[in-house]
C-alpha positions as CSV (number, residue, x, y, z in Angstrom):
1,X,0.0,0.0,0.0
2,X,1.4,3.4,-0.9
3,X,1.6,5.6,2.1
4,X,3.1,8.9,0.4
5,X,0.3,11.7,0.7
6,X,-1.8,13.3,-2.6
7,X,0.2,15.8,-4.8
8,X,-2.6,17.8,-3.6
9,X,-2.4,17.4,0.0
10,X,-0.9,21.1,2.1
11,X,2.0,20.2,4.1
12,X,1.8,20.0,7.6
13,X,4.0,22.8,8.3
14,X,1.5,25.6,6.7
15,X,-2.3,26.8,8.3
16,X,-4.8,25.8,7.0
17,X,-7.6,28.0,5.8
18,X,-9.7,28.7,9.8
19,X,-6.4,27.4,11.6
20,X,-4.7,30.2,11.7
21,X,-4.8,32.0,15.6
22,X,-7.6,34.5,15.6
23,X,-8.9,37.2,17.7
24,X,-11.9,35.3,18.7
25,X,-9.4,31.8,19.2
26,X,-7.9,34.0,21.7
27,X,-11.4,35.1,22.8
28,X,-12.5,31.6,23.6
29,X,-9.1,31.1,25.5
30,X,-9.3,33.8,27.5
31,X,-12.6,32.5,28.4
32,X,-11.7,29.1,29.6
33,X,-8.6,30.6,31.5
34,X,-10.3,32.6,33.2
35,X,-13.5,30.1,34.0
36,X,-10.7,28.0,35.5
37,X,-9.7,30.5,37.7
38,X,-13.1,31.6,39.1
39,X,-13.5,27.8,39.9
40,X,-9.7,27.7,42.0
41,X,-10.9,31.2,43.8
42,X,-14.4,30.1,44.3
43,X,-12.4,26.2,46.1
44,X,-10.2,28.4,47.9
45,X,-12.9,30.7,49.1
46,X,-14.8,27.7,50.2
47,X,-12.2,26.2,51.6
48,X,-11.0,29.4,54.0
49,X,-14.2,30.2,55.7
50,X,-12.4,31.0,59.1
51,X,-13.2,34.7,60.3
52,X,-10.7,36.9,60.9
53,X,-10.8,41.1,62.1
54,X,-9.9,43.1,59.6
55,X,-8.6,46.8,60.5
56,X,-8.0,49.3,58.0
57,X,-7.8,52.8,58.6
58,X,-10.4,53.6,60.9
59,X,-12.8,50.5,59.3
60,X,-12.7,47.5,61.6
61,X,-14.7,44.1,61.4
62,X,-14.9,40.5,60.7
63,X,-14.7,38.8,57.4
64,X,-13.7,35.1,56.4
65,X,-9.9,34.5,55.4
66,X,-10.8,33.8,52.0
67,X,-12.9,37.2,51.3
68,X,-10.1,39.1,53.4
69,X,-7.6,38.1,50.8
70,X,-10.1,38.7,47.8
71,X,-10.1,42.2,48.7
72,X,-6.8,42.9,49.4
73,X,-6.4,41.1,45.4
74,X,-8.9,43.2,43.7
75,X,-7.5,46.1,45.6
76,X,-3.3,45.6,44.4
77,X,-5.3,44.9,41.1
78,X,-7.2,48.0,41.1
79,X,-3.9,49.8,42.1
80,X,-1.6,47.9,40.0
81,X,-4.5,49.1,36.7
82,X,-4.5,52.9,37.6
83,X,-0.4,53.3,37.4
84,X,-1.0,51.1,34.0
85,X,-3.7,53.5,32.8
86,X,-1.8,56.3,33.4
87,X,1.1,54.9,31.9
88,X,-0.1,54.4,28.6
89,X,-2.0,57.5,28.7
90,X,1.1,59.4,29.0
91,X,2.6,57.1,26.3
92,X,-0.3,58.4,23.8
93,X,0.5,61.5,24.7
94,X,3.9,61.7,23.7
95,X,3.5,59.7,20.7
96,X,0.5,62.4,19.7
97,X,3.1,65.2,20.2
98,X,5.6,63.1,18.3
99,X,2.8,62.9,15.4
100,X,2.4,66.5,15.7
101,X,5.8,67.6,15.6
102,X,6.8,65.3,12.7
103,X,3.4,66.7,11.0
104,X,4.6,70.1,11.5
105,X,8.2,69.7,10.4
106,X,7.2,68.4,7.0
């Protein structure tokens, strides 16, 4: 039996028309990623239900472990996003005044 592949056949090393990665192939894996997550947080929330006080600033109180630590995530998060925002807003700035410049010069 001949095993050798039709003249017509695309080699294995080139996409194929739909295999190529896309912006929705990266969609759907963001998606999954972060499904996967929410299910490890939600275990680990349900798994650290101890209370514990909480003090900050002049707030004080009782929340489980679990939700203690959510917040203090989403809060880096939140401050670890601003710095970012700002960041790349002042990067568009300066790439506006750039364009400008350039524009002006020619």
């Amino acid at each position: 039996m001949d095993s050798t592949p039709p003249a017509d056949a695309a080699p294995e090393s080139e996409a194929l028309p739909g295999e190529s990665r896309t912006r929705l192939s990266g969609a759907w894996t963001a998606v999954v990623v972060g499904l996967v997550l929410l299910v490890v947080i939600l275990v680990f929330i349900l798994q650290n239900q101890q209370s514990v006080e909480v003090s900050f600033l002049f707030l004080s109180g009782h929340l489980p472990l679990a939700v203690a630590l959510l917040f203090a995530m989403i809060l880096g998060a939140l401050i670890v996003f601003t710095f970012g925002a700002a960041r790349l807003l002042q990067l568009r700035m300066v790439a506006g005044r750039a364009r400008r410049d350039a524009a002006a010069r020619s």
